[in-house]
N, CA and C atoms of all chains as a GROMACS GRO file, in nm:
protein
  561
    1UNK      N    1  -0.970  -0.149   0.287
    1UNK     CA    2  -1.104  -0.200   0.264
    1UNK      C    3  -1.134  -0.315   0.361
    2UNK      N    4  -1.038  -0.387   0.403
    2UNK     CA    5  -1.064  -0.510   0.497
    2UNK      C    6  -1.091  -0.433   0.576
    3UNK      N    7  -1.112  -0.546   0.683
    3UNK     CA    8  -1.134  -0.491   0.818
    3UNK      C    9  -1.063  -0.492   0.917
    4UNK      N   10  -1.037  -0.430   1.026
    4UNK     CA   11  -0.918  -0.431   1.121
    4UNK      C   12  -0.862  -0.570   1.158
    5UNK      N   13  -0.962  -0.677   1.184
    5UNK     CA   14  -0.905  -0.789   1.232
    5UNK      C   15  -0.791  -0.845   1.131
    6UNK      N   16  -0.838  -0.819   0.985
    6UNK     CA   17  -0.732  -0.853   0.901
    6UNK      C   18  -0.618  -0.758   0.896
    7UNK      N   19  -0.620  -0.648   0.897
    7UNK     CA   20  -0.531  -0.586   0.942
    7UNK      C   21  -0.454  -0.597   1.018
    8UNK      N   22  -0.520  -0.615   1.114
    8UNK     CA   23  -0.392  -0.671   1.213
    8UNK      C   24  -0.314  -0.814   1.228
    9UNK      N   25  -0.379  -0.886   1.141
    9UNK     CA   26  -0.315  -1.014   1.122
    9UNK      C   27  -0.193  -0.968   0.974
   10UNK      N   28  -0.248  -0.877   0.924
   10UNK     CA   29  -0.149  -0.869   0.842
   10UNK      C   30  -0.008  -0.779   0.863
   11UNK      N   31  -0.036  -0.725   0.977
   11UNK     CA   32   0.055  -0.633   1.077
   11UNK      C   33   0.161  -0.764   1.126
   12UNK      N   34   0.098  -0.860   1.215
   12UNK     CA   35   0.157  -0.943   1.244
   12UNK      C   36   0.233  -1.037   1.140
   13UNK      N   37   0.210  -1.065   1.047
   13UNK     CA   38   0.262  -1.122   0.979
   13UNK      C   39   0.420  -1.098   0.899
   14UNK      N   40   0.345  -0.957   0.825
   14UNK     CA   41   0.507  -0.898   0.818
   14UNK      C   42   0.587  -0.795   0.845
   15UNK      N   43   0.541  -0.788   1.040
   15UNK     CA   44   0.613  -0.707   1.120
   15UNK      C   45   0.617  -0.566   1.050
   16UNK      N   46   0.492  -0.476   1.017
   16UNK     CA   47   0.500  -0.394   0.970
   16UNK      C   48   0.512  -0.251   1.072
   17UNK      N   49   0.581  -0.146   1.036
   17UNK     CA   50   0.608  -0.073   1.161
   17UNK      C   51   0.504   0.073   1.138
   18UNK      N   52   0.410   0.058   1.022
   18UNK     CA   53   0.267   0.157   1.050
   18UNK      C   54   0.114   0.102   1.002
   19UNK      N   55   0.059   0.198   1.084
   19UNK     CA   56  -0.072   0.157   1.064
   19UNK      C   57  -0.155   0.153   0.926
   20UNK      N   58  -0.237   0.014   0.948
   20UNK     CA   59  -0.336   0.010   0.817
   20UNK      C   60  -0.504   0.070   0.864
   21UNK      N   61  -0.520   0.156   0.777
   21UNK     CA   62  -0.670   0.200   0.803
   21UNK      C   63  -0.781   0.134   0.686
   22UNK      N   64  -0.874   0.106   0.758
   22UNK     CA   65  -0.973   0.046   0.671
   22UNK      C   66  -1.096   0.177   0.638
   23UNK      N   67  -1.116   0.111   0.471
   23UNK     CA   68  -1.229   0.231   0.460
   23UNK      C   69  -1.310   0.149   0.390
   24UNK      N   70  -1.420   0.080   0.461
   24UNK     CA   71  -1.535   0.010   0.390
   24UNK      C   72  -1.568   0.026   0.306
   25UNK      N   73  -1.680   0.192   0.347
   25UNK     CA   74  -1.756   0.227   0.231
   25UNK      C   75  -1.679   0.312   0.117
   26UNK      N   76  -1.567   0.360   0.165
   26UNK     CA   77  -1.517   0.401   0.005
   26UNK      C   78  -1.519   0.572   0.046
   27UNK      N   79  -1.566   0.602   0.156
   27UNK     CA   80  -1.638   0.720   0.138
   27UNK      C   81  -1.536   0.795   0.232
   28UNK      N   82  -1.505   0.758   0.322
   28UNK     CA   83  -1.382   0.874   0.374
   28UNK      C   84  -1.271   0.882   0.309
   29UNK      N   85  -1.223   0.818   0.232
   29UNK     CA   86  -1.054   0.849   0.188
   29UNK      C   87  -1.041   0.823   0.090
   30UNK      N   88  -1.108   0.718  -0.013
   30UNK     CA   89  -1.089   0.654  -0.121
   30UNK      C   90  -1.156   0.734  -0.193
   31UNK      N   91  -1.292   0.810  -0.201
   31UNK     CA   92  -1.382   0.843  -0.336
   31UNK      C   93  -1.306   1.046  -0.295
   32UNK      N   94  -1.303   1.065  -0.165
   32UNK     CA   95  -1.207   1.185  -0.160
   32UNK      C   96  -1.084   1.270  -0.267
   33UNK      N   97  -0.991   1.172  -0.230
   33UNK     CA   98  -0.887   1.160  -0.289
   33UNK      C   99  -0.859   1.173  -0.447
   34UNK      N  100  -0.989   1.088  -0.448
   34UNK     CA  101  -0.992   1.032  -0.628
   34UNK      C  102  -0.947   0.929  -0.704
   35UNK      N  103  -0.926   0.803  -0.571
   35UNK     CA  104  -0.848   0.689  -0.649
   35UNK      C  105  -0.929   0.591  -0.610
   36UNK      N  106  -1.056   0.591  -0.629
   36UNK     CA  107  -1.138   0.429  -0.658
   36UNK      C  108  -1.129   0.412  -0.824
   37UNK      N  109  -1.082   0.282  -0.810
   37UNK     CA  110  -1.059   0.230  -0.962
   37UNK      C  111  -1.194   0.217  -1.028
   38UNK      N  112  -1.253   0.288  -1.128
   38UNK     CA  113  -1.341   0.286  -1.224
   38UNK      C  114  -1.369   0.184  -1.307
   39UNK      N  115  -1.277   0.048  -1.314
   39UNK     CA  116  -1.304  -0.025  -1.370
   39UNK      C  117  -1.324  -0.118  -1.294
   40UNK      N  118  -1.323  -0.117  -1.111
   40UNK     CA  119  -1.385  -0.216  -1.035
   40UNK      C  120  -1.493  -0.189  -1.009
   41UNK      N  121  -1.554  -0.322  -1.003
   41UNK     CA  122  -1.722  -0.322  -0.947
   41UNK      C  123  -1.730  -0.238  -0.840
   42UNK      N  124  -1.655  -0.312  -0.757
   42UNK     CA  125  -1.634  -0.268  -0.609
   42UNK      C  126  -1.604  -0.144  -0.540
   43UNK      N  127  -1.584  -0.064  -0.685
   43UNK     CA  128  -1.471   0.095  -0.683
   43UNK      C  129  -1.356   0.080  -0.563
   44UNK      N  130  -1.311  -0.031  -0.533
   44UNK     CA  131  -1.226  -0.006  -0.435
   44UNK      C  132  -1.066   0.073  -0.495
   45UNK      N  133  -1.001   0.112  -0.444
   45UNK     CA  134  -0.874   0.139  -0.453
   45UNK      C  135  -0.786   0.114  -0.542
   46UNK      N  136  -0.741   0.190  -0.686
   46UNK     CA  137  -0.623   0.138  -0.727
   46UNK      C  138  -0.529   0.197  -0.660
   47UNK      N  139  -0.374   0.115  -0.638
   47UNK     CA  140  -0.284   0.178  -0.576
   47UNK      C  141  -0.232   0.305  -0.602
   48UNK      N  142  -0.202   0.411  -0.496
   48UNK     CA  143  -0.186   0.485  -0.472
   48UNK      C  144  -0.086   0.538  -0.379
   49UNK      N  145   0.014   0.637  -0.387
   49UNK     CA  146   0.047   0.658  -0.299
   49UNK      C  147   0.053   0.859  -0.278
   50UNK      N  148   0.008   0.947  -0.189
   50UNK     CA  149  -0.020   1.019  -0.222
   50UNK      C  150   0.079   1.090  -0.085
   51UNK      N  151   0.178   1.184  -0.101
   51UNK     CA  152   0.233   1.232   0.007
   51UNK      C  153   0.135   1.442   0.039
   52UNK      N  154   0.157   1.412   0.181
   52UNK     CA  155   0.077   1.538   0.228
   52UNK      C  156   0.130   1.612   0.336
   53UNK      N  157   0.193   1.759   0.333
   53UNK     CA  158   0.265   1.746   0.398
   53UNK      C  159   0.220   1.819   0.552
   54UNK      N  160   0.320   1.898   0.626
   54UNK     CA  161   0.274   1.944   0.789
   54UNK      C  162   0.143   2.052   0.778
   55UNK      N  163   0.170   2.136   0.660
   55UNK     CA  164   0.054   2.248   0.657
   55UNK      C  165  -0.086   2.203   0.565
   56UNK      N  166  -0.077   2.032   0.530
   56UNK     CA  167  -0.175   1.985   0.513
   56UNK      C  168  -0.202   2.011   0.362
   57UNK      N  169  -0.086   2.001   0.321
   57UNK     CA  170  -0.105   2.040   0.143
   57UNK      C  171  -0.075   1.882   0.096
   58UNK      N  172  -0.154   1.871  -0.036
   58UNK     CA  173  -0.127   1.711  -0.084
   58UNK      C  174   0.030   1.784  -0.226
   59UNK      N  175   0.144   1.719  -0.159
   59UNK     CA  176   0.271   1.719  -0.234
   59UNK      C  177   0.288   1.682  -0.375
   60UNK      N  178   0.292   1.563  -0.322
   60UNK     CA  179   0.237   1.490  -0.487
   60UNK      C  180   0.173   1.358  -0.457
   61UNK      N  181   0.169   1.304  -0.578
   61UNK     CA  182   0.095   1.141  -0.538
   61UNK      C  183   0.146   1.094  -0.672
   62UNK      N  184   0.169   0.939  -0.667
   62UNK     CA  185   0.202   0.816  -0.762
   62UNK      C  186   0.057   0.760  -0.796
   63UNK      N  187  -0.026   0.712  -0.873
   63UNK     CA  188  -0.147   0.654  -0.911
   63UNK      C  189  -0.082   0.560  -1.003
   64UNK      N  190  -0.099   0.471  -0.979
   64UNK     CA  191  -0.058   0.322  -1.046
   64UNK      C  192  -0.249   0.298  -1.142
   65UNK      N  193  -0.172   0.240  -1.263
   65UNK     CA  194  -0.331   0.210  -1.349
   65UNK      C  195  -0.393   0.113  -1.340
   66UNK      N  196  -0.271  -0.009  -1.222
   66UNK     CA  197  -0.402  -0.172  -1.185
   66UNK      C  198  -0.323  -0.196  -1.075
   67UNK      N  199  -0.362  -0.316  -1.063
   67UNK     CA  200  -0.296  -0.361  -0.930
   67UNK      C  201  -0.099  -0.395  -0.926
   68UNK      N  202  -0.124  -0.414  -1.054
   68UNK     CA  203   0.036  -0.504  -1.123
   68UNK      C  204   0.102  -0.378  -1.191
   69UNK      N  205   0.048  -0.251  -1.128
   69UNK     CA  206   0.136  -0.158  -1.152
   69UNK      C  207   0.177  -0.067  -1.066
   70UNK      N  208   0.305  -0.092  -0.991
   70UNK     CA  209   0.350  -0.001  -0.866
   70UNK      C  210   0.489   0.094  -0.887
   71UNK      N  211   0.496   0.198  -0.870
   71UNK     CA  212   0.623   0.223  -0.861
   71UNK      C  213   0.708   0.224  -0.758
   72UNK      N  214   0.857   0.200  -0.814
   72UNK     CA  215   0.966   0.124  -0.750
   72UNK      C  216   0.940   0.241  -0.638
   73UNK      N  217   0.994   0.186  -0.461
   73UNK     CA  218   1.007   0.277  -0.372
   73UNK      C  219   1.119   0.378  -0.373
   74UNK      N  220   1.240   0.308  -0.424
   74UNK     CA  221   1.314   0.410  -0.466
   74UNK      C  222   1.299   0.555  -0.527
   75UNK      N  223   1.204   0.580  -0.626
   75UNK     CA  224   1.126   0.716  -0.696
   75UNK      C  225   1.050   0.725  -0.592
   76UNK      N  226   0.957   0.698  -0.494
   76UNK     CA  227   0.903   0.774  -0.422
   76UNK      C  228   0.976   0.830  -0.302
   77UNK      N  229   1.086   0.786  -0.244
   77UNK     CA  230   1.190   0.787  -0.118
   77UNK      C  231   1.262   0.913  -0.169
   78UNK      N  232   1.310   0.949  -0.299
   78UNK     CA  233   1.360   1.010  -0.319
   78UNK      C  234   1.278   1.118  -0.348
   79UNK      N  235   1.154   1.151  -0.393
   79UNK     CA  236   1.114   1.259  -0.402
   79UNK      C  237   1.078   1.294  -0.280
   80UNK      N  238   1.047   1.192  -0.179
   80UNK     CA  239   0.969   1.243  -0.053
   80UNK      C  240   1.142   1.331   0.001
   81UNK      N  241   1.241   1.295  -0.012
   81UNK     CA  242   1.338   1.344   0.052
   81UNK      C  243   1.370   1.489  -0.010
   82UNK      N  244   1.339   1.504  -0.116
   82UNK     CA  245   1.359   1.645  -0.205
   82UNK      C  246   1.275   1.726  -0.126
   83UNK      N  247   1.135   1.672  -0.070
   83UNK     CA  248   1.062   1.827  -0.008
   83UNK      C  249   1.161   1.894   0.094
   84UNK      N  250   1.271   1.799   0.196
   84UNK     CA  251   1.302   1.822   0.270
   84UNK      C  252   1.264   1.864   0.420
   85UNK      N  253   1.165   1.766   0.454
   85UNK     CA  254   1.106   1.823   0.580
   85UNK      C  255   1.146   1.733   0.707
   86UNK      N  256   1.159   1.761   0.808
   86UNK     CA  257   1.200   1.683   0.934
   86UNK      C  258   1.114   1.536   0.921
   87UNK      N  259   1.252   1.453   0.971
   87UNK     CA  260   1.168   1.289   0.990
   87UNK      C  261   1.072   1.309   1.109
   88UNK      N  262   1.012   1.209   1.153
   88UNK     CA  263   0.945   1.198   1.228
   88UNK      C  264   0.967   1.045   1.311
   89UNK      N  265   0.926   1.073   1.444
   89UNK     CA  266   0.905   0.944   1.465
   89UNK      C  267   0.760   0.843   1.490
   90UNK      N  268   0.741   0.741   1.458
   90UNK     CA  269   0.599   0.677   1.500
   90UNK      C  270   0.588   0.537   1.594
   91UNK      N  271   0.524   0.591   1.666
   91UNK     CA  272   0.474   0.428   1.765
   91UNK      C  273   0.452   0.311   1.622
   92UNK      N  274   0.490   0.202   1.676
   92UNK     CA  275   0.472   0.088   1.636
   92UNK      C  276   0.313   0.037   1.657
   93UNK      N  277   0.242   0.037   1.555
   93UNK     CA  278   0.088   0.033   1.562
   93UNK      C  279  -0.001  -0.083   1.623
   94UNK      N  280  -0.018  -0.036   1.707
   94UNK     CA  281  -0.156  -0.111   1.819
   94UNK      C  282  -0.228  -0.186   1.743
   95UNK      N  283  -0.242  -0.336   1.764
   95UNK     CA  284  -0.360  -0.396   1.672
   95UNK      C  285  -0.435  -0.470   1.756
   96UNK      N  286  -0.557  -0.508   1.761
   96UNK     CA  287  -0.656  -0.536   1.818
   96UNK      C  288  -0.655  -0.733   1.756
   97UNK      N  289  -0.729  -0.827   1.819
   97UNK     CA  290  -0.750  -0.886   1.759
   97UNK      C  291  -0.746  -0.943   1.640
   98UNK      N  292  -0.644  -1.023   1.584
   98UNK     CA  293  -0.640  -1.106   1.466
   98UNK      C  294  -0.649  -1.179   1.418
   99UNK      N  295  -0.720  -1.191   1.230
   99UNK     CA  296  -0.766  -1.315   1.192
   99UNK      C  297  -0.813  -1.293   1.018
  100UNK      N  298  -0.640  -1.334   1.000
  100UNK     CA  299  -0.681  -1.360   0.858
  100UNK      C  300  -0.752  -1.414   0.750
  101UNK      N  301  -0.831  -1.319   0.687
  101UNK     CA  302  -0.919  -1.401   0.565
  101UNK      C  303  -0.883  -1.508   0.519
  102UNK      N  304  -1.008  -1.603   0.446
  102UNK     CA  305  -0.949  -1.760   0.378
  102UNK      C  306  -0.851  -1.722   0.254
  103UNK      N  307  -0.836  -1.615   0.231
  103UNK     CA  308  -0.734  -1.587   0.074
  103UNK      C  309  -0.575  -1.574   0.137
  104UNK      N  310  -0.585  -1.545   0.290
  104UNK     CA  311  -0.467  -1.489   0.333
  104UNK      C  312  -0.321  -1.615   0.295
  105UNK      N  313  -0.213  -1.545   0.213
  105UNK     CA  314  -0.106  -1.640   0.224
  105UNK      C  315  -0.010  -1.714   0.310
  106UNK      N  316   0.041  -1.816   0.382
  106UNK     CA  317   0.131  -1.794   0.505
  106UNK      C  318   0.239  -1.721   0.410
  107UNK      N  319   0.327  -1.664   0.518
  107UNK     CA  320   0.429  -1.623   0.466
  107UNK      C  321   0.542  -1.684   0.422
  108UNK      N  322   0.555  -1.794   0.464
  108UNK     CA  323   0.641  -1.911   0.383
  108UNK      C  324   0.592  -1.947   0.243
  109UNK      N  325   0.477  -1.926   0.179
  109UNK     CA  326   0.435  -1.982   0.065
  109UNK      C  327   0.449  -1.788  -0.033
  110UNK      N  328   0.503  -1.693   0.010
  110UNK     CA  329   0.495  -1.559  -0.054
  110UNK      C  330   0.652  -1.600  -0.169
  111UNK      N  331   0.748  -1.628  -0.091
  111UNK     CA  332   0.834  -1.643  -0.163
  111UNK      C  333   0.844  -1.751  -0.335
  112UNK      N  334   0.750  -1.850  -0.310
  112UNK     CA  335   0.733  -1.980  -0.426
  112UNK      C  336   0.617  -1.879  -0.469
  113UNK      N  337   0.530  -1.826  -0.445
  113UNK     CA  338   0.460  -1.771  -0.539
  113UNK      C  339   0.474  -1.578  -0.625
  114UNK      N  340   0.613  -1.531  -0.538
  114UNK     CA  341   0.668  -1.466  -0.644
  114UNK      C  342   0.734  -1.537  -0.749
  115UNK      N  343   0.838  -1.590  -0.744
  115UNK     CA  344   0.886  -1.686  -0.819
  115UNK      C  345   0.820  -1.736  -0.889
  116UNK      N  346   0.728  -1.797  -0.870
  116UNK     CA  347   0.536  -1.888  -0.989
  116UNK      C  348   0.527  -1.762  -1.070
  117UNK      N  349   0.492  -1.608  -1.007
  117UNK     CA  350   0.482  -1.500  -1.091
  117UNK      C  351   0.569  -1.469  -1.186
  118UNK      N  352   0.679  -1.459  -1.152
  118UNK     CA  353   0.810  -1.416  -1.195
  118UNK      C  354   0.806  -1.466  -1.336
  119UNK      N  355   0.830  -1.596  -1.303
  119UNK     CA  356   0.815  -1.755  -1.432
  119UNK      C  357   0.673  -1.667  -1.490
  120UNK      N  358   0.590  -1.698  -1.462
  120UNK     CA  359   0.462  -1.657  -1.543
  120UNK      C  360   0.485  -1.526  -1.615
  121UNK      N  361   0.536  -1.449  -1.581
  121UNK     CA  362   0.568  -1.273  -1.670
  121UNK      C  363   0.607  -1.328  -1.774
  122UNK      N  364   0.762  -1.372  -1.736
  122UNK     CA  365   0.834  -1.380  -1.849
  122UNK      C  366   0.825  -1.457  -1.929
  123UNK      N  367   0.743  -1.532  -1.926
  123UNK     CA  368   0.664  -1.617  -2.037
  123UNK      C  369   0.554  -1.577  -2.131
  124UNK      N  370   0.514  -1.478  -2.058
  124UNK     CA  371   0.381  -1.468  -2.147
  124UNK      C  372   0.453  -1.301  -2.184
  125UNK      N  373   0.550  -1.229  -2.192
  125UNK     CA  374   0.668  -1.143  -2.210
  125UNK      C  375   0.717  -1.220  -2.330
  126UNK      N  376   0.767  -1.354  -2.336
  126UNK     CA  377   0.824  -1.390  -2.449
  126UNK      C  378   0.737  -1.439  -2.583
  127UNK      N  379   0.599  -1.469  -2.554
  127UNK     CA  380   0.524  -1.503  -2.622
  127UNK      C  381   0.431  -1.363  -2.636
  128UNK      N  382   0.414  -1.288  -2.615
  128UNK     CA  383   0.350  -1.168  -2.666
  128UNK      C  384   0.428  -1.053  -2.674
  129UNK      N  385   0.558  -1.075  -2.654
  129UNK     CA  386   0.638  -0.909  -2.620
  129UNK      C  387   0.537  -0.827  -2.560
  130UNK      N  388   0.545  -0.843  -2.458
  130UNK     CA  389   0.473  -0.725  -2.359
  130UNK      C  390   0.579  -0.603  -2.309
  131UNK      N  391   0.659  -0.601  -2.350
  131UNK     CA  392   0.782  -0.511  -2.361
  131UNK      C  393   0.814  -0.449  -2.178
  132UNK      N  394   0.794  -0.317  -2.196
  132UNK     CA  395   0.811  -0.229  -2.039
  132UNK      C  396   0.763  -0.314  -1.940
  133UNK      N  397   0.665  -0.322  -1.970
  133UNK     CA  398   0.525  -0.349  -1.884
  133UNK      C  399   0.548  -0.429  -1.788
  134UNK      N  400   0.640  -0.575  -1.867
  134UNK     CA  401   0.632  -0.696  -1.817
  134UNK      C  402   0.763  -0.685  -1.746
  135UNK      N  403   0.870  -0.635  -1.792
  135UNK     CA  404   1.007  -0.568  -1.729
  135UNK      C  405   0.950  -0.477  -1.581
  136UNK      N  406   0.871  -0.428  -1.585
  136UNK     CA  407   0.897  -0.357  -1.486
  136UNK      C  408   0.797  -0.393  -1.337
  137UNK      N  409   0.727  -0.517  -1.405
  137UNK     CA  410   0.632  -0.589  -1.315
  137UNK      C  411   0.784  -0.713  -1.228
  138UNK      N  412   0.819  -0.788  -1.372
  138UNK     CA  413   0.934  -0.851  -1.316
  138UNK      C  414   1.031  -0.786  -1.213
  139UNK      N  415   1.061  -0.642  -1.241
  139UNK     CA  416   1.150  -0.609  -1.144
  139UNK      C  417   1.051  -0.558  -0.956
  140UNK      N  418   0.939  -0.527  -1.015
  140UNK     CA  419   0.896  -0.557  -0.871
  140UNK      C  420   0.825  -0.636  -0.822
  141UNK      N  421   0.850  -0.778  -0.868
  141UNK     CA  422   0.838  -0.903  -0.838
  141UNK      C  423   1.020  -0.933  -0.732
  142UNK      N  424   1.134  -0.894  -0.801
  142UNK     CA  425   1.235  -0.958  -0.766
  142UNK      C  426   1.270  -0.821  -0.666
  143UNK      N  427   1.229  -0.756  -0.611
  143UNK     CA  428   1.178  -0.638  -0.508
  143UNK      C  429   1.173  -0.756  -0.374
  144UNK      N  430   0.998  -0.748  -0.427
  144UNK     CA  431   0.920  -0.803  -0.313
  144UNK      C  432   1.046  -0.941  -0.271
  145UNK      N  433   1.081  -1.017  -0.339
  145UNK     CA  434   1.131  -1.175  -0.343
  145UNK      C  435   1.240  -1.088  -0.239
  146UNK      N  436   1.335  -0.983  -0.284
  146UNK     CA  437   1.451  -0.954  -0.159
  146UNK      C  438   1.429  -0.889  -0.067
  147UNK      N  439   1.299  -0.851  -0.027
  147UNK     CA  440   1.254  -0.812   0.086
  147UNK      C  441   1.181  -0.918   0.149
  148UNK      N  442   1.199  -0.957   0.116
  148UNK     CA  443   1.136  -1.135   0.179
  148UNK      C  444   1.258  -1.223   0.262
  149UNK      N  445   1.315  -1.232   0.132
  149UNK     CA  446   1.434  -1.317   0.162
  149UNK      C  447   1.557  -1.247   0.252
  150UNK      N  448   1.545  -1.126   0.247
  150UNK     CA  449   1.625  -1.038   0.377
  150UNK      C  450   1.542  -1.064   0.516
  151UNK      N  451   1.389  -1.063   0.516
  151UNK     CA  452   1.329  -1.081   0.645
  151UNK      C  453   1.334  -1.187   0.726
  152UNK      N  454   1.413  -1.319   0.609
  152UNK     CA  455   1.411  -1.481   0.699
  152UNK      C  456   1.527  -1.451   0.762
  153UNK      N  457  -0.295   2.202  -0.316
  153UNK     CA  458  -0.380   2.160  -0.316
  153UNK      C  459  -0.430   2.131  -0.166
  154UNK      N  460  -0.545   2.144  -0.136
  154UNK     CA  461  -0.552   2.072   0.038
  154UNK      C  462  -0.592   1.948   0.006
  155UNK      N  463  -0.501   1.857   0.076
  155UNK     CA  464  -0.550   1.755   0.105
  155UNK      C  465  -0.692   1.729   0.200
  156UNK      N  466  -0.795   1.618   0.155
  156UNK     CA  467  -0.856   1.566   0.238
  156UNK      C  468  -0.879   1.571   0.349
  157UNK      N  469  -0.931   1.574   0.458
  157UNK     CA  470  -0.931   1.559   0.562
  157UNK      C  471  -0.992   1.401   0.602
  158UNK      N  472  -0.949   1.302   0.681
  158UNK     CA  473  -1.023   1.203   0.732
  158UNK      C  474  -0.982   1.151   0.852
  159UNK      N  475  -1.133   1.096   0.877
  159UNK     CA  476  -1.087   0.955   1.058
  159UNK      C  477  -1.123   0.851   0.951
  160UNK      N  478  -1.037   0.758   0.999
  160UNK     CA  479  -1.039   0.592   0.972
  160UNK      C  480  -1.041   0.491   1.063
  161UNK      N  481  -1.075   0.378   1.058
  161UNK     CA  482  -1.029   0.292   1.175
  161UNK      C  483  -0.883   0.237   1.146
  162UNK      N  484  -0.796   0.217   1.269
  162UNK     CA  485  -0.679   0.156   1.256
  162UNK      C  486  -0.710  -0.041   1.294
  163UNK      N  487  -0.596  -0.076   1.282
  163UNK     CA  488  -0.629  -0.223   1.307
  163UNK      C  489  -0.668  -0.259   1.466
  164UNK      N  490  -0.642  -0.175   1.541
  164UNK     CA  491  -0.682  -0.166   1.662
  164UNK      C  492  -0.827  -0.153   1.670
  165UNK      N  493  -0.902  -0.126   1.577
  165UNK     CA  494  -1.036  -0.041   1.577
  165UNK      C  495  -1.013   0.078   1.656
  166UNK      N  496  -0.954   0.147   1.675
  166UNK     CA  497  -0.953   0.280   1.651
  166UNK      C  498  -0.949   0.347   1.587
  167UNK      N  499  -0.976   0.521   1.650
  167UNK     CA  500  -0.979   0.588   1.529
  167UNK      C  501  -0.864   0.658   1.448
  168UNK      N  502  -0.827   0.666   1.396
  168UNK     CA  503  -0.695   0.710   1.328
  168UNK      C  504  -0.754   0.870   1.215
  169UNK      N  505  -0.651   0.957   1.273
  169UNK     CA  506  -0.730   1.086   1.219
  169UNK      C  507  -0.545   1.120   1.135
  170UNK      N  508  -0.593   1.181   0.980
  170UNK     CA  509  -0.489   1.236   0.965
  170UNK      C  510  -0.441   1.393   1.034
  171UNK      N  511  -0.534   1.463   1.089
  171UNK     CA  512  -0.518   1.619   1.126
  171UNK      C  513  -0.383   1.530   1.256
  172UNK      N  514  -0.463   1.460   1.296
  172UNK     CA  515  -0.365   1.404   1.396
  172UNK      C  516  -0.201   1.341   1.412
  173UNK      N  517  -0.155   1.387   1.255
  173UNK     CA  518  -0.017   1.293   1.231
  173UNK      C  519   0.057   1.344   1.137
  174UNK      N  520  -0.022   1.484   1.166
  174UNK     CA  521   0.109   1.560   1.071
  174UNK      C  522   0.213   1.669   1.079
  175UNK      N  523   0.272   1.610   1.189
  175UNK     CA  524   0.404   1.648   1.230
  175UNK      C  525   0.519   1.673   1.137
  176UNK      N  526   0.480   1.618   1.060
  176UNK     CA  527   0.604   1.562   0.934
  176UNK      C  528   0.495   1.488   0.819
  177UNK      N  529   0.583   1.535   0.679
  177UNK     CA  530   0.525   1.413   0.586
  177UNK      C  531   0.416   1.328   0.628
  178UNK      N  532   0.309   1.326   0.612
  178UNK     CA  533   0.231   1.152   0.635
  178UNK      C  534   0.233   1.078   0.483
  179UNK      N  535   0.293   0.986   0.427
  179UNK     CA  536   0.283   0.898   0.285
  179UNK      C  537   0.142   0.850   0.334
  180UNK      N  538   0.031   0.858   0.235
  180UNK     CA  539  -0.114   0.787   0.241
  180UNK      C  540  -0.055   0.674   0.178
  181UNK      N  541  -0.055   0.520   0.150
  181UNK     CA  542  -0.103   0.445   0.029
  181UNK      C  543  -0.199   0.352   0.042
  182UNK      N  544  -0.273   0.370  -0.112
  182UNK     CA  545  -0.356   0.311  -0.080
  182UNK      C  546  -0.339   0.190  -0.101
  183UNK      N  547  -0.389   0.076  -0.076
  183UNK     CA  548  -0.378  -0.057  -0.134
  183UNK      C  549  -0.500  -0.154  -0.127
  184UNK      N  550  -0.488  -0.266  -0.242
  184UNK     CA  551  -0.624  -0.299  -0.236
  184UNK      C  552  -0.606  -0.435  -0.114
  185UNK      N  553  -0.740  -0.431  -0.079
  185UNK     CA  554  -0.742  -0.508   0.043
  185UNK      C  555  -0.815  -0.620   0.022
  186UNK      N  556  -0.777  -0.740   0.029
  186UNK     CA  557  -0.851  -0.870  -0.007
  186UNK      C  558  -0.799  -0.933   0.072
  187UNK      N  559  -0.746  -0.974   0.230
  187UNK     CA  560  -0.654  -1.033   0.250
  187UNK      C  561  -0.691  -1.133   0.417
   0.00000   0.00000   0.00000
């Protein structure tokens, strides 16, 4: 949904090795597909991940129900490996001009504010029993935190 | 099922086509963008 310039600042940031495509209006890929979130104003995107394969068939896809719901990469790595189809290789993606939005985090401040999250789950986990939910947000909170802390 | 067909812009502002990248698997995800 951003726009390339943020994109590519966010390329730069955490050395990502594929491309981000922006879809403004919603209308090439997002309302397609079938995953603009219905309960945003904005209909933008709930996460998604949708695999498609060489003869252009959609495989399967993961649809997460908000933002704070992703599944672990592990279940998707492994099913993508069950189709069994040749790896591929990809150029490292060309970015144009960059310039992160005023919301953008440095990346030194990602790590204290998983951690702020982390603390925040399991608190409001112990005071409401939020049971799975909050378990499985925590565990891909402490995800993101060791893919962080492997990148310093 | 067929998937979609689309061009997008990449961060380059280019155009980024999936007919164009499917050699193998392409993973779409989507994610929300505020950033």
């Amino acid at each position: 949904m951003d726009d390339p310039r943020r994109h590519a600042a966010l390329i730069h940031k955490l050395d990502l090795p594929f491309p981000i495509l922006s879809d403004p209006d919603r209308a090439a890929a997002i309302a397609p597909f079938g995953v603009a979130d219905p309960k945003d104003p904005r209909e933008i995107a709930r996460p998604a991940t949708v695999v498609v394969t060489p003869d252009g068939e959609e495989a399967f896809r993961v649809e997460s129900r908000d933002f704070a719901d992703r599944p672990p990469e592990d279940e998707v790595i492994e099913r993508l490996g069950a189709l069994g189809l040749p790896p591929t290789s990809q150029d490292r993606p060309a970015t144009g001009p960059a310039e992160p939005g005023p919301k953008a985090m440095p990346v030194d401040a990602l790590l204290p504010y998983y951690r702020g999250a982390r603390f925040a789950v399991v608190a409001l986990d112990r005071r409401h029993g939020i049971g799975d939910d909050a378990g499985a947000y925590v565990a891909q909170l402490d995800r993101y935190f060791e893919a962080m802390k492997s990148r310093a | 099922m067929p998937a979609p067909t689309f061009t997008l812009t990449d961060a380059a502002g280019q155009p980024w086509s999936l007919a164009d990248h499917l050699d193998a698997a392409a993973v779409l995800v989507f994610l929300r963008g505020d950033w």
